[in-house]
N, C-alpha and C positions, 0 to 999 in steps of 0.2 A: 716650358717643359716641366717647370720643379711644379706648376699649378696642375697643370695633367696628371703629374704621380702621385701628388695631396690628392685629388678628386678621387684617383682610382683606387688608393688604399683608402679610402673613408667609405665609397662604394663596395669595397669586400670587406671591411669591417661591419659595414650593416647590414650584409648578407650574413654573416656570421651572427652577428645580433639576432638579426629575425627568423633563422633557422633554429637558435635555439629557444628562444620565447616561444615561436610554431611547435617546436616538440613538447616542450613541459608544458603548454596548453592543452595539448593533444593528449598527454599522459594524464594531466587533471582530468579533462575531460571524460578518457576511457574507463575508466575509476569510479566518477562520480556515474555513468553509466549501470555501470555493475553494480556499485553499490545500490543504485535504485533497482534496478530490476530483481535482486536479492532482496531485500527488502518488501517488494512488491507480490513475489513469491511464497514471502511469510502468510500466512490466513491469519487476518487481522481480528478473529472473534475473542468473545470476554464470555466467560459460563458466569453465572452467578448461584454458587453453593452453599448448599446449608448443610453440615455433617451429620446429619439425624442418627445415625449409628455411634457416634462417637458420645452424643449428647445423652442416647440411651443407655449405654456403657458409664458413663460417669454417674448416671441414677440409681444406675443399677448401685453399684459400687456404694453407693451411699444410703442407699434402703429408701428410693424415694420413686420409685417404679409409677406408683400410684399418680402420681402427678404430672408425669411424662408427659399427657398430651396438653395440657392446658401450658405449661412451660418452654413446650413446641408452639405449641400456636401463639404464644407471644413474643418468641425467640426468631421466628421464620422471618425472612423476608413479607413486605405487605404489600397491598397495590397501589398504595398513593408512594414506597419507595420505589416503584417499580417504571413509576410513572415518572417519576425525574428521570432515570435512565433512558424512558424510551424518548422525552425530549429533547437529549442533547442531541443536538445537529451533528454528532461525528459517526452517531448510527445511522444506519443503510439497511440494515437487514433485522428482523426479529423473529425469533422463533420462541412458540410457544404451543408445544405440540401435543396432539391425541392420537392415541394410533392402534388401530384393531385389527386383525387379522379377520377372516369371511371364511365362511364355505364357500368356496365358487358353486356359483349356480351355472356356472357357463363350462365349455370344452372347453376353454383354454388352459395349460398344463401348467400355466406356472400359478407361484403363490400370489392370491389379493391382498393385499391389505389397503386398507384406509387411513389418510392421512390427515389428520385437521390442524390448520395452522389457526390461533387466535389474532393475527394480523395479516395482513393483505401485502405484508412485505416479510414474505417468508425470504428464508437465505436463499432455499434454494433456487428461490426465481431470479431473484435478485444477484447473485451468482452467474445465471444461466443453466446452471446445472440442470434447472426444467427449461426447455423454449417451446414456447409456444408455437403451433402449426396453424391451429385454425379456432376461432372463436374467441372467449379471453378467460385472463384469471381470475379467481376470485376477489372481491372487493370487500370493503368496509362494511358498505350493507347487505351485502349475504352474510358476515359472519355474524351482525349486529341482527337483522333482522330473521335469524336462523329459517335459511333462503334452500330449500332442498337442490342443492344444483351440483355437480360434481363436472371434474377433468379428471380424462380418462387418459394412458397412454397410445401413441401412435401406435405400437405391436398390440394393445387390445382391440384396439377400436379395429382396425382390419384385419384381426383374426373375427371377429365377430360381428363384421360389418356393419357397426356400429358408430353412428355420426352425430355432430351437432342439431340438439333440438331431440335425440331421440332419449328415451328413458333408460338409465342402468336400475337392473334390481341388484341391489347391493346384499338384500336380505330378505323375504319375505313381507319383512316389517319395516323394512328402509330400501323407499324407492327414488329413485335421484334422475334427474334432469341433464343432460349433459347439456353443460354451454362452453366447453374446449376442448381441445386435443391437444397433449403433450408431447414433444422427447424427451426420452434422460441424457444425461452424459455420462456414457458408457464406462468413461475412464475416473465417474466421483461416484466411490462407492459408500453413499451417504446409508444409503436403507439396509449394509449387511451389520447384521449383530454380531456377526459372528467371523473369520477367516475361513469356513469353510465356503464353498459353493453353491450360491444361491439366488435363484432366480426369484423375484418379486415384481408385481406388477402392482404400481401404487397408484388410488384411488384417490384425487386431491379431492376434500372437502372441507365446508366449513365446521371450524372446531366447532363451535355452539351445539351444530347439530347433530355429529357423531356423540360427543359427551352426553347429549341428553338420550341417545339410543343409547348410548351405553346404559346410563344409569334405568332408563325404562325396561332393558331387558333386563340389568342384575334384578329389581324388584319384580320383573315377572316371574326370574327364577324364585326368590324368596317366596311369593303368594305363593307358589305352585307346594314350595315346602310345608308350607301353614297345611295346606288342605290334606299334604300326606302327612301332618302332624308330625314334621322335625321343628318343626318352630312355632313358637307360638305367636298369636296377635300382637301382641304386646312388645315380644322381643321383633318383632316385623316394623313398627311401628318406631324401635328404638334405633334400630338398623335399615332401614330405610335409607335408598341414593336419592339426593333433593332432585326433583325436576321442573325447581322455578327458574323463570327464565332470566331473570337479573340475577339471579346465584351462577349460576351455570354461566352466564355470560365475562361476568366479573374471575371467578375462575380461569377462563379461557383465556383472559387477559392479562395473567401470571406468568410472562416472559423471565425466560431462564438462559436463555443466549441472544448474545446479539454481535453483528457484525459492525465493525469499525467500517470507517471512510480508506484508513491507511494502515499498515503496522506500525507506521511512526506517533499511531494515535492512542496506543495501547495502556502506556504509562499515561501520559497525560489524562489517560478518561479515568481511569483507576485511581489515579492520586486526585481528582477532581470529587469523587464518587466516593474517598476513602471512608466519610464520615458515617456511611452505611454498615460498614462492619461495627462500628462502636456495640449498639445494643446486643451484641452477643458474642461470645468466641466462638461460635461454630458457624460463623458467614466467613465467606472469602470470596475473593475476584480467582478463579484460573484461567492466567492467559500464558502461563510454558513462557512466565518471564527470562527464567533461565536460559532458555534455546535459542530466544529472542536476540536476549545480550548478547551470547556467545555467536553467534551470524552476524551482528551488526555492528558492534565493539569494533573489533578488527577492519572493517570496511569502514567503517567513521573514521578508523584512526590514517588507516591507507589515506581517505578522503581529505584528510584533513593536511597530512604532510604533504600530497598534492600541490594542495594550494599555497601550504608554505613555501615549497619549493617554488611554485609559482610565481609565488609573490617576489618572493627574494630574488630570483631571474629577471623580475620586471625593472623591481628596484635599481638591481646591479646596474642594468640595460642601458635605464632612464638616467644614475651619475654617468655611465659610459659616453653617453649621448651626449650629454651638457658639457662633459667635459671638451670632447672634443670639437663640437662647436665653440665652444669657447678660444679653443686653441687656434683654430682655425679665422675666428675672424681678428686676435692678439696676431698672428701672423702676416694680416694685410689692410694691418692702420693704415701704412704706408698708401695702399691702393685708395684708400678710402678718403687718406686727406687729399688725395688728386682728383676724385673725383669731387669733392666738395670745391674745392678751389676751383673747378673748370665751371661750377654753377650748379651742378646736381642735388637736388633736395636730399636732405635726412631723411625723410620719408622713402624717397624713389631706392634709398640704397638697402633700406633695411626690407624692401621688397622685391628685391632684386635678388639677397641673402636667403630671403622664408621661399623664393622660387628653386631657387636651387638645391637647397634642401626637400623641397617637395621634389623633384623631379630623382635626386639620388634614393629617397623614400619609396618611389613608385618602382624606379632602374632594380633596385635592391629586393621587392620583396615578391619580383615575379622568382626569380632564379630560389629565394629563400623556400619560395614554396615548394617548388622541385624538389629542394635540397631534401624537407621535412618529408616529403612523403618517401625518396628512396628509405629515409634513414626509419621513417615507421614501418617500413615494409620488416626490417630486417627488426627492430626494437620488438615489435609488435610480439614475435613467435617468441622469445626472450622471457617477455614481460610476463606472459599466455602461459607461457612451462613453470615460472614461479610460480603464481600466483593457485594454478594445479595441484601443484607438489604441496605447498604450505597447506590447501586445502584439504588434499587429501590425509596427512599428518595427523591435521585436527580433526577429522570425521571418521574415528574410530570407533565410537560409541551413536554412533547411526541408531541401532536396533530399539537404542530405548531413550530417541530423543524427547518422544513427548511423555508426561505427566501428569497425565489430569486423571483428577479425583473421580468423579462420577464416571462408573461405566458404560460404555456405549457413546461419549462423547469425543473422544479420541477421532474420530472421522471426520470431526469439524476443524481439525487441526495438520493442516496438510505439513507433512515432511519439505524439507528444500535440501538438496544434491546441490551444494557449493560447486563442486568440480563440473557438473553440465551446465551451470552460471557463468565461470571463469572460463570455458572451453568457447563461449563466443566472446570472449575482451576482443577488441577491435581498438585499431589507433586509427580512428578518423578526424582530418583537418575538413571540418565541414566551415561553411561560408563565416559563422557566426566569429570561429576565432580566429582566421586571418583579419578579418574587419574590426575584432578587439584589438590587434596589434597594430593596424594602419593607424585607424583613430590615436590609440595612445600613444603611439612614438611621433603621430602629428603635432599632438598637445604638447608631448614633452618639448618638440622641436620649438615650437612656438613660441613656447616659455622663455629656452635656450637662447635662441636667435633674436626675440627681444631683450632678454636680459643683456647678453652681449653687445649686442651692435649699439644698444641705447647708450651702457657705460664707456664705448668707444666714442662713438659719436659726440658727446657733450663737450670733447675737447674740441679747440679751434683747428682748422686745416693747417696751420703754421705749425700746431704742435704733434702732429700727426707725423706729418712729413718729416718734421725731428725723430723722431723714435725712431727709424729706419735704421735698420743693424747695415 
């Protein structure tokens, strides 16, 4: 009888055990959840700035105006630094844009413009934000071998019944080859300049070859001035857009943003990267360090007391556990020197011990499981209203979370709503952490149960049978 009521309180003691190691696993878990998918939400890009206004301003100030552009062109960013950037493996994405507005030559009502990326991993394919329907994207060698081909939108191409393989006239003087059809996504409003309402319909091409239309038409305007005599040859000659093809190429290849792998990779590429601001004070990385910290500080730190807590529940768990094993097989030397004396092996006994504890393990941690999910049902909605409330506290200054310097760039830098992040926290007991607590309270047991029954057993059966209270 007194073995039946030992068995059955060590049986609800390790229900109690493993309900709450199940919850605080579950709470780590929901947590470190959130915290990714926050995180994730962040837009991982880096701008890479050069203050030319500020550097003008300080010339000014000092009577050195004159000098401003040679001082600029040694002070800018170059393309061999430009080039380490675009080698680090934590980039995905790169932008290095050209962008011309058209006269539409076609009925359709909204605005053209044309877009030239100098890489074939522009963001916004890379993103999605463009997906491709039919045909493909631009490549390396369309932009390298300035390849007349464009991507059109899906709303152009069927308002103007216009398909793969057929020609757009972009310009009288720029006519282009379609080999893809796009969508946008409606909800990235990458191409407004502005907050008002406006409709665009973007022409993807390669940069090479819109920059050198560009600069071919500014010089047709200039000749045209020559011959009405606003300009002369000379001053045409000095002012001149270059239309060699490795100028113009190398240009194109003056990446000014680019997208990370992660938001966790922001700092690390920056501080990797720092040695680039050196040669001037007017470079800088802006990556809205600031917003960064302040969404992720707080969730690190949630994340982290988690785990402490975690840890220390395990901890507790794992003396609970030994101890009471211990107690347990001190309580039945007695049993034990009888069974050696009847001929039973040291071995047979101390596996007879690691069964029984398997079996109160298994007894224990069906019912434990039950237990944890009534009790996250009810934790869950709890956790869900802090974690809201604290958010919402902190997210007063919403309107002017981002900062970035250059204008027009702020659209690469998506806003994150904490409170519609925290409004799905979920306490799920998924497969992975009940099966961290069997394992580890097996091990523990294992340990235990050896440790014990060994320092039991080295006594003889004579002295066993003595120690009986």
């Amino acid at each position: 009888m007194k073995k039946r009521v030992s068995t059955l309180l060590i049986t609800i003691l390790m229900i109690l055990i493993n309900t709450m190691m199940l919850f605080i696993l579950s709470v780590e878990n929901g947590i470190g959840r959130v915290s990714k998918t926050m995180k994730d939400s962040i837009y991982p890009t880096v701008q890479l700035f050069f203050d030319s206004l500020a550097l003008s301003s300080d010339l000014r100030k000092e009577g050195r105006t004159a000098e401003a552009a040679s001082i600029r062109a040694k002070e800018e960013f170059h393309y061999e630094e430009i080039k380490e950037l675009i080698q680090d493996e934590r980039v995905i994405g790169i932008n290095a844009l050209v962008t011309q507005n058209m006269d539409s030559m076609y009925a359709y009502p909204d605005e053209i413009w044309l877009k030239g990326n100098g890489y074939e991993n522009m963001i916004e394919i890379v993103d999605n934000t463009y997906s491709l329907k039919e045909g493909r994207f631009l490549s390396e060698e369309d932009i390298r071998d300035f390849s007349y081909v464009c991507l059109i939108s899906n709303a152009l191409a069927k308002a103007e019944n216009l398909e793969v393989n057929d020609q757009f006239i972009a310009s009288p003087n720029l006519m282009l080859r379609i080999i893809g059809i796009y969508s946008q996504d409606e909800q990235t409003p990458y191409d407004m300049e502005t907050e008002e309402t406006m409709r665009r319909e973007i022409v993807l091409v390669p940069a090479t070859v819109l920059q050198l239309f560009i600069n071919e038409e500014q010089n047709a305007n200039m000749r045209k001035d020559v011959e009405r005599g606003f300009m002369s040859v000379s001053e045409y000659e000095k002012l001149k857009w270059d239309t060699d093809h490795d100028v113009i190429w190398q240009k194109c290849q003056m990446a000014d943003l680019f997208l990370l792998d992660s938001a966790e990779s922001l700092e690390p590429f920056v501080r990797d990267h720092s040695s680039l601001l050196e040669a001037s004070p007017y470079r800088s990385f802006q990556i809205n360090e600031s917003e960064y910290r302040k969404i992720t500080d707080p969730l690190d730190f949630l994340d982290k007391s988690a785990g402490i807590v975690a840890i220390s529940v395990c901890i507790l768990s794992a003396v609970l556990i030994l101890l009471v094993a211990l107690m347990k097989t001190q309580m039945e030397q007695y049993e034990m020197g009888l069974r050696m004396l009847v001929g039973e092996s040291r071995f047979r006994i101390i596996l007879s011990y690691l069964f029984f504890w398997t079996l109160v393990l298994f007894l224990s941690l069906i019912p434990a499981i039950l237990c944890t999910k009534a009790v996250n049902r009810v934790a869950e909605e709890k956790i869900r209203e802090t974690l809201i409330l604290n958010a919402a506290r902190n997210s007063g200054n919403t309107d002017d979370m981002w900062s970035v310097t250059a204008k027009g760039y702020e659209r690469y830098f998506r806003k994150v709503d904490p409170v519609s992040v925290f409004e799905r926290f979920t306490l799920e007991m998924d497969t992975a952490v009940w099966k961290t607590v069997l394992i580890g309270e097996f091990l523990i047991l294992l340990f235990s149960q050896i440790l014990s029954t060994v320092s039991v057993l080295k006594n003889t059966p004579k002295r066993l049978l003595s120690m009986r209270e």
